[in-house]
N, C-alpha and C positions, 0 to 999 in steps of 0.2 A: 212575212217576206220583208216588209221595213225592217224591223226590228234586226233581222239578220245581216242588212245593208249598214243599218247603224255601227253594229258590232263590228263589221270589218272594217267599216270608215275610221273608228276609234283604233283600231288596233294599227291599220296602215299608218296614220297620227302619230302613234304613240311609237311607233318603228324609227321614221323620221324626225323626231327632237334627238337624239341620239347626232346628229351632225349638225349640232348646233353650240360646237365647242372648237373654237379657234387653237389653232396652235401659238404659242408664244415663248418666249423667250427674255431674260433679264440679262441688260448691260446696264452694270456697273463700274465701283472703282476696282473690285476683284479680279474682271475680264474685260477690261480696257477702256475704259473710260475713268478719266481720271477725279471724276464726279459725283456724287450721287444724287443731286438736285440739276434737272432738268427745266428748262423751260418753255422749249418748243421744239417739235420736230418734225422737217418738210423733208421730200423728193424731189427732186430734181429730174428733167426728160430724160438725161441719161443714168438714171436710178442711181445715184447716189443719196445715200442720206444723210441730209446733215442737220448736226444737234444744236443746239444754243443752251450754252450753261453758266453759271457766275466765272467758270475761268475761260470763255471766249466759245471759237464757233469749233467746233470736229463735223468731220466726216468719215464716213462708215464707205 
């Protein structure tokens, strides 16, 4: 009876790593940023985001 609890505890595990992959997306200088070297990037309370790069500040 353990043994069977084990097996399904592993399998349930092994189900849920599966959502363990973010969505993401690249900006660049190709789609719109006129940049490719980055050096920080914050939120703002009204969800803007804004970048800091060697040619100044954007926001998204």
């Amino acid at each position: 009876m353990f043994h069977k609890l084990i097996i399904i505890l592993l399998v349930f595990a092994a189900l849920d790593s599966s959502a363990q992959h973010p969505n993401f997306y690249s900006i660049n200088d190709e789609n719109g940023l006129p940049v490719n070297e980055v050096y920080q990037v914050i939120q703002d309370k009204k969800r803007f985001i804004w970048i800091g790069c060697d040619m100044g500040l954007f926001s998204l």
